[in-house]
N, C-alpha and C positions, 0 to 999 in steps of 0.2 A: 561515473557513478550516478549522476544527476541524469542522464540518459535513460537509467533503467527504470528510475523512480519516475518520469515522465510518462515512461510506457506501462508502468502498473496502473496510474490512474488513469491513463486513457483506454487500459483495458479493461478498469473495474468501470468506468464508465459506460463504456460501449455493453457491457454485461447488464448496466443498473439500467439502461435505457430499453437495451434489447426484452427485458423483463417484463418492462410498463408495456410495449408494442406487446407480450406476450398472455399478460393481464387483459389488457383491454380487449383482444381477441377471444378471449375466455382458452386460453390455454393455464389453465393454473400451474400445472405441473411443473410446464417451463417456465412458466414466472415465476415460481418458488427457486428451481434450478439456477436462475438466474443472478437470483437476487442474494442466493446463498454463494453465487461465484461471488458475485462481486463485493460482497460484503469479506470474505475469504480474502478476495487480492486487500483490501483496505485496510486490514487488519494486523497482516503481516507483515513480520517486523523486518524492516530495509538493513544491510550493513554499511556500516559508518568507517569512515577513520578516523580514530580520537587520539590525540597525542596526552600523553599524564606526565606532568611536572614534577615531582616532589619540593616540597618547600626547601627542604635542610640541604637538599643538591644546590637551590639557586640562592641560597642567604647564607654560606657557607662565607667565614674571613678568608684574606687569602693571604 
């Protein structure tokens, strides 16, 4: 799971960068495009696995 979350931000990276190289050349369009990827991958929400306890299962007499 930490595998894919490495590669989101190395992709929203590579996106935020490719942007600036895109800006700077006066290509706005793709700097906008870009900027919108990667701000897209950085936003989106990753899946977890959360484990839930309930209290009255674990403070239960026996």
């Amino acid at each position: 799971m930490i595998l894919f979350a490495v590669v989101g931000l190395l992709a929203a990276a590579f996106c935020i960068c490719r942007s600036i190289a895109d800006f700077r050349a006066k290509r706005y369009v793709w700097a906008a495009a870009g900027m919108l990827s990667g701000a897209a991958l950085l936003v989106t929400p990753m899946q977890t696995h959360a484990v839930k306890f309930e209290k009255s299962i674990l403070t239960q007499p026996k």
